[in-house]
SELUMZA-458504 format. One record per atom (N, C-alpha, C): residue number from 1; x, y, z; residue in one letter; atom name. Coordinates in pm, 1 decimal, always signed. Layout:
<n NUM, x X, y Y, z Z, res A, atom CA>
...
//
This chain:
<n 1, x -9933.3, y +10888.6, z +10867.4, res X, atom N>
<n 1, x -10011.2, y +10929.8, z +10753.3, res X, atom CA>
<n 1, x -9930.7, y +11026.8, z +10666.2, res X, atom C>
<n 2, x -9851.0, y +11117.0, z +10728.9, res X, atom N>
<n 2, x -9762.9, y +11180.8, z +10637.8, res X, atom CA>
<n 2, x -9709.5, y +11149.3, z +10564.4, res X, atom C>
<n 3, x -9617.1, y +11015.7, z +10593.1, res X, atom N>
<n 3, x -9500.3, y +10959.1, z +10524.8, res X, atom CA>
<n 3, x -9574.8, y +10912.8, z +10393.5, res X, atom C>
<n 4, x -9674.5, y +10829.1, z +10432.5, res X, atom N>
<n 4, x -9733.1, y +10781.6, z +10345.2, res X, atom CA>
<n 4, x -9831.1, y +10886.4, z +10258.0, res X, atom C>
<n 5, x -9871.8, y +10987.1, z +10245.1, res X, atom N>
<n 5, x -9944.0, y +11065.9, z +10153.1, res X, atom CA>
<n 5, x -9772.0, y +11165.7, z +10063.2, res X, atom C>
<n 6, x -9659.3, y +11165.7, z +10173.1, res X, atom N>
<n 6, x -9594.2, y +11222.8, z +10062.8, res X, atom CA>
<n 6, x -9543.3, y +11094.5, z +9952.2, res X, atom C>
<n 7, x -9528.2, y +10939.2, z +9999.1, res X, atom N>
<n 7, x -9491.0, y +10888.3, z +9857.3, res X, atom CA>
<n 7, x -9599.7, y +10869.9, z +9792.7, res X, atom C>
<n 8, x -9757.4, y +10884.2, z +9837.1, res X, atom N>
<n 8, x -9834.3, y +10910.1, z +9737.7, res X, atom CA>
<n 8, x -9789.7, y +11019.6, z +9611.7, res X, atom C>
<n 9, x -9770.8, y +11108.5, z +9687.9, res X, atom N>
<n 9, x -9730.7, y +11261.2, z +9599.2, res X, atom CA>
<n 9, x -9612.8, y +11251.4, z +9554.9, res X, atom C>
<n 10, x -9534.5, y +11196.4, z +9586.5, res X, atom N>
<n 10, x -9415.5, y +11123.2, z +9456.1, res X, atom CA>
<n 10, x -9310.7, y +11185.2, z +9534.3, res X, atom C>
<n 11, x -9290.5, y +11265.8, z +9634.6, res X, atom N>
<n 11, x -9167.1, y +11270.9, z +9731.6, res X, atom CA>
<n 11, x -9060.3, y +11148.0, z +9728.1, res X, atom C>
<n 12, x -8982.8, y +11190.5, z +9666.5, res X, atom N>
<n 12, x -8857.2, y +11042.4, z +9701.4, res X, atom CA>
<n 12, x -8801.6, y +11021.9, z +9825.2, res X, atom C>
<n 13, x -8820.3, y +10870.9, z +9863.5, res X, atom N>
<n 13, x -8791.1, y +10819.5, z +10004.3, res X, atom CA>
<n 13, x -8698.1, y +10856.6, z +10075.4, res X, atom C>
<n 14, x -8577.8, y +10944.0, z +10000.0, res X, atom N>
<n 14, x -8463.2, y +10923.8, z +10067.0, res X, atom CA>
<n 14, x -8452.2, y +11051.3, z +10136.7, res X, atom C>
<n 15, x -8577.9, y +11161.1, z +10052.6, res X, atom N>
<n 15, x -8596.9, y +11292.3, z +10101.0, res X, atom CA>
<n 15, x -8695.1, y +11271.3, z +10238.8, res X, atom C>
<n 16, x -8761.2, y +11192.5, z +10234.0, res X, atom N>
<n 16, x -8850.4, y +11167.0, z +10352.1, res X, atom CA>
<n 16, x -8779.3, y +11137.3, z +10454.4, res X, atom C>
<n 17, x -8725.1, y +11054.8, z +10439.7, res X, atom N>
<n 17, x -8584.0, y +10966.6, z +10555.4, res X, atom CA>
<n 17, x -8485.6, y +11049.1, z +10634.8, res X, atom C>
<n 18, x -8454.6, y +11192.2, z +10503.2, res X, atom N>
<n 18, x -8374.7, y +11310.7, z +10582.8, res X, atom CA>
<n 18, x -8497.0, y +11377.0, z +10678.2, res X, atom C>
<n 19, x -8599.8, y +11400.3, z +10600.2, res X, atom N>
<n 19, x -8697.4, y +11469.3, z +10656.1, res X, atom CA>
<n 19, x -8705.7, y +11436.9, z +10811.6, res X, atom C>
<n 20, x -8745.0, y +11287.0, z +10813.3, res X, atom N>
<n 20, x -8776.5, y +11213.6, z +10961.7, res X, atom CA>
<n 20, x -8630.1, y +11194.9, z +11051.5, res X, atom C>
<n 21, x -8535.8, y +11231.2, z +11009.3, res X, atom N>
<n 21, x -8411.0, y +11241.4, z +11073.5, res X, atom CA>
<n 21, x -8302.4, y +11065.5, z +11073.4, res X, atom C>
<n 22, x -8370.7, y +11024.9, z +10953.7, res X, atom N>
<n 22, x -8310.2, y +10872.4, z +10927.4, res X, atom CA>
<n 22, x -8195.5, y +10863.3, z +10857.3, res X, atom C>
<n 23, x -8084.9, y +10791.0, z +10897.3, res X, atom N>
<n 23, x -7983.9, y +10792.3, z +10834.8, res X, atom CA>
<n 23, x -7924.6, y +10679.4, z +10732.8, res X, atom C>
<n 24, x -8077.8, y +10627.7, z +10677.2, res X, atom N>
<n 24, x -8020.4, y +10499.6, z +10617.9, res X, atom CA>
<n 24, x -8095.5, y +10512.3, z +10481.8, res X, atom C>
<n 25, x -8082.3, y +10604.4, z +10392.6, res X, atom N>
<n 25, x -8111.6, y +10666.3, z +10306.0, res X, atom CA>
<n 25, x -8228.5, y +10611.8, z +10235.9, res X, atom C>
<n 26, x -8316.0, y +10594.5, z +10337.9, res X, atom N>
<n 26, x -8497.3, y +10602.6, z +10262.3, res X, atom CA>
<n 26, x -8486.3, y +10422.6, z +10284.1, res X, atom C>
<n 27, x -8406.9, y +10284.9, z +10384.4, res X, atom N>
<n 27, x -8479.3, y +10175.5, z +10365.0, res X, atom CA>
<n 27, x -8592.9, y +10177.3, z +10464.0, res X, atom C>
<n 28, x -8581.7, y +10228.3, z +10594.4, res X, atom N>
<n 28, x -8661.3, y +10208.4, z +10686.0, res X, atom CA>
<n 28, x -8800.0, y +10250.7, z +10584.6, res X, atom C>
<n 29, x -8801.1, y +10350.6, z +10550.2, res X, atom N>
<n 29, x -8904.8, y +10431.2, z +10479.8, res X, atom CA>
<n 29, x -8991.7, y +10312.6, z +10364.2, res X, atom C>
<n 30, x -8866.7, y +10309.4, z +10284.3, res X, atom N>
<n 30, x -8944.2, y +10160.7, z +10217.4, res X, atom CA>
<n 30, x -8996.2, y +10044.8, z +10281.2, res X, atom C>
<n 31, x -8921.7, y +10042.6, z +10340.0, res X, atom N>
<n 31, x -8953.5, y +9873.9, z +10472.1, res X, atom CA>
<n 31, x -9144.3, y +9875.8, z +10497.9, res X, atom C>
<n 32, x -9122.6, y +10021.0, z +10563.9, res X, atom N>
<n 32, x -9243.6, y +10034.9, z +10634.4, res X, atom CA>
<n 32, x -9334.0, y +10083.9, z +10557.3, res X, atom C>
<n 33, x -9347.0, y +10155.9, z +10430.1, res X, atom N>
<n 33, x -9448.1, y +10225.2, z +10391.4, res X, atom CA>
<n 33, x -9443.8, y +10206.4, z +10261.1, res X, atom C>
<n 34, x -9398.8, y +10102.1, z +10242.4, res X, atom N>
<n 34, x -9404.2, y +10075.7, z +10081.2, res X, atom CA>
<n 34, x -9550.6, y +9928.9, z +10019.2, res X, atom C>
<n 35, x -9615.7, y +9995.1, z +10123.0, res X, atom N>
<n 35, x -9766.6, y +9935.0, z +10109.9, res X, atom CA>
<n 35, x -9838.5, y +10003.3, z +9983.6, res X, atom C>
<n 36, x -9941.7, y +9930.7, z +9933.9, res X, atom N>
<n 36, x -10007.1, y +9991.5, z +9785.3, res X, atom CA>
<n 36, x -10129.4, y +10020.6, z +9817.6, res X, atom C>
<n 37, x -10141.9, y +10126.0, z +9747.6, res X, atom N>
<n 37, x -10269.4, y +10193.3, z +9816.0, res X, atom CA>
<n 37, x -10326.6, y +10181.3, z +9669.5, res X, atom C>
<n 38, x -10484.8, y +10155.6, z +9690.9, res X, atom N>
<n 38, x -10528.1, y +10078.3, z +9556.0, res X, atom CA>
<n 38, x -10552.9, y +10233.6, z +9446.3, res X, atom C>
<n 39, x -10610.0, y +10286.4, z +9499.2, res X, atom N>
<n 39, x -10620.0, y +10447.9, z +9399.4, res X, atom CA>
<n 39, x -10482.4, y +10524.7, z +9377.3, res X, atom C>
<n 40, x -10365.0, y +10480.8, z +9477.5, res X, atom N>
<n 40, x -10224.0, y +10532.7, z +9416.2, res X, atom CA>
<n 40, x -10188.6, y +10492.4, z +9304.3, res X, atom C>
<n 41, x -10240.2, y +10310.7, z +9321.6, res X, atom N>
<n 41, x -10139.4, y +10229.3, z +9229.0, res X, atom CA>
<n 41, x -10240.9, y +10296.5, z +9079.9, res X, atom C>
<n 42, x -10353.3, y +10288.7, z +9070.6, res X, atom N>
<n 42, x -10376.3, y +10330.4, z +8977.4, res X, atom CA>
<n 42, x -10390.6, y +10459.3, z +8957.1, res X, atom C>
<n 43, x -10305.4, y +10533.3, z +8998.7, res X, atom N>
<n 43, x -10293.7, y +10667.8, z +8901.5, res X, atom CA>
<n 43, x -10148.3, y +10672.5, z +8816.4, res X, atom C>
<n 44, x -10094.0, y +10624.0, z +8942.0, res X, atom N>
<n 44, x -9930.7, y +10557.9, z +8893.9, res X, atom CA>
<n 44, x -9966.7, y +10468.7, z +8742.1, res X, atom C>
<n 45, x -10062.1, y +10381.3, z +8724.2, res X, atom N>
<n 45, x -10084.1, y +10308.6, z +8627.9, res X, atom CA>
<n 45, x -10102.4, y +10377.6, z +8530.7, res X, atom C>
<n 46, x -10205.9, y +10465.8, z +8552.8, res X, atom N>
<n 46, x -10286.5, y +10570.1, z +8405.8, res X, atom CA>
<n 46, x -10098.3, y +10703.9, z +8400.6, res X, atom C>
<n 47, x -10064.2, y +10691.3, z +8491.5, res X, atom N>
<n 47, x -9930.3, y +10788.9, z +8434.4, res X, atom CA>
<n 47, x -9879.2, y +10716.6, z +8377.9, res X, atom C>
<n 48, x -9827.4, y +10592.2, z +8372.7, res X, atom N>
<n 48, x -9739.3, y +10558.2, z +8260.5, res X, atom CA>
<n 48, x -9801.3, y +10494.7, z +8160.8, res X, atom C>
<n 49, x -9901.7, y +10525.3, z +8149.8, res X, atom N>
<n 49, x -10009.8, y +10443.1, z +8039.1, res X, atom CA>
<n 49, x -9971.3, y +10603.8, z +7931.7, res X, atom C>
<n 50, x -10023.0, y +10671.1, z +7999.4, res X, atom N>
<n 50, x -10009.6, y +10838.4, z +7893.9, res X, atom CA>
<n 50, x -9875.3, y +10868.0, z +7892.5, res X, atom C>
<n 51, x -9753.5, y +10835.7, z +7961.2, res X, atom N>
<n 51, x -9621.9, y +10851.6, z +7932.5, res X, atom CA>
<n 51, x -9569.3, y +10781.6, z +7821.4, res X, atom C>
<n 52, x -9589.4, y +10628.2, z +7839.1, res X, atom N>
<n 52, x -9569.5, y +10521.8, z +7764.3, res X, atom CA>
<n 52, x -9649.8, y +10556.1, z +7628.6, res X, atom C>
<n 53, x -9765.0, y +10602.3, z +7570.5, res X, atom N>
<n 53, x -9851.3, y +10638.8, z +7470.5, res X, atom CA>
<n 53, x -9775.8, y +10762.0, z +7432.2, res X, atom C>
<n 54, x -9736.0, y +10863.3, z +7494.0, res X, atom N>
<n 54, x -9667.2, y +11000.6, z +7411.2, res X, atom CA>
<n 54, x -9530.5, y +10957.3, z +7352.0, res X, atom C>
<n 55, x -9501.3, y +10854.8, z +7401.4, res X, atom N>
<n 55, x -9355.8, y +10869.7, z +7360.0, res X, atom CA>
<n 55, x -9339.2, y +10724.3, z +7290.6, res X, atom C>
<n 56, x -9463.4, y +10664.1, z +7181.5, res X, atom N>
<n 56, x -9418.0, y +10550.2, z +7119.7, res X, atom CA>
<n 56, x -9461.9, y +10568.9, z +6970.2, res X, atom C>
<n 57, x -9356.1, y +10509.9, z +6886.4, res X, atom N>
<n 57, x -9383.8, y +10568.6, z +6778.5, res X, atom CA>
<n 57, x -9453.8, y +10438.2, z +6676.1, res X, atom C>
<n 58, x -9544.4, y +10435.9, z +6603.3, res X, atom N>
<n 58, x -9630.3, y +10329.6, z +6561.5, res X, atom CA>
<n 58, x -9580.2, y +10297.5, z +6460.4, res X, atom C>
<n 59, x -9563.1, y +10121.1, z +6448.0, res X, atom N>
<n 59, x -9495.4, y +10097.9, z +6383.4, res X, atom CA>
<n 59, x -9594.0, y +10023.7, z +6284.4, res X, atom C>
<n 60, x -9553.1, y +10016.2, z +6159.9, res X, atom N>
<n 60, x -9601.6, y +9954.7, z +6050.4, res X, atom CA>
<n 60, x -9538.1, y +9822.5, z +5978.3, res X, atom C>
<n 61, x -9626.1, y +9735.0, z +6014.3, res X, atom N>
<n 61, x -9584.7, y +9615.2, z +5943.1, res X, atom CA>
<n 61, x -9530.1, y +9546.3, z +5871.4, res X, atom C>
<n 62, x -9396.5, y +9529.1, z +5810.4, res X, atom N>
<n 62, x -9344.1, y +9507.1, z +5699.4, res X, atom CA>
<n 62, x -9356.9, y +9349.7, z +5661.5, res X, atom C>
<n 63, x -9431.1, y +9292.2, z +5565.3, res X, atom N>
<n 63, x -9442.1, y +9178.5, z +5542.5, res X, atom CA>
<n 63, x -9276.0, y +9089.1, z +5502.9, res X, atom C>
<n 64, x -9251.2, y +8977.9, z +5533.1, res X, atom N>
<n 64, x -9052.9, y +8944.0, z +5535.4, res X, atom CA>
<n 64, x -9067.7, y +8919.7, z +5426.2, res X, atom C>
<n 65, x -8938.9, y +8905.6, z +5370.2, res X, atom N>
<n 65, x -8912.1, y +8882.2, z +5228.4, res X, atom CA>
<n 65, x -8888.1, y +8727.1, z +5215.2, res X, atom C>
<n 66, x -8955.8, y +8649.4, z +5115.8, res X, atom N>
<n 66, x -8938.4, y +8535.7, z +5087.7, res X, atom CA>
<n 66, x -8788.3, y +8477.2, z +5035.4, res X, atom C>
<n 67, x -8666.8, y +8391.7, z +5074.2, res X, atom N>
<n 67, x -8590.3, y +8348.7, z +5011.5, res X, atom CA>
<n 67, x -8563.6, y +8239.8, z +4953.6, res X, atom C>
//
């Protein structure tokens, strides 16, 4: 349950992997716990929904020019 609530909390795998004394820089970690947890995936979703929204700039239509 640990492993898995810290990549909830966004801990990177490879820090977990030292953590658990693994020397194969975070695959075991992925292998095994890179299951989707349905309320992770969507917070992960709504973060890059408001990341993706702050940082796009709106663009305005330019009708093409006839040749």
């Amino acid at each position: 349950m640990f492993i898995t609530r810290a990549i909830e909390r966004g801990v990177d795998e490879k820090v977990i992997a030292e953590w658990q004394g693994h020397k194969d820089g975070g695959k075991l970690i992925l292998d095994t716990y890179s299951h989707v947890n349905r309320a992770h995936s969507q917070r992960m979703a709504r973060l890059m929904n408001d990341d993706f929204l702050e940082n796009v700039t709106p663009m305005i239509p330019v009708a093409a020019e006839k040749r």
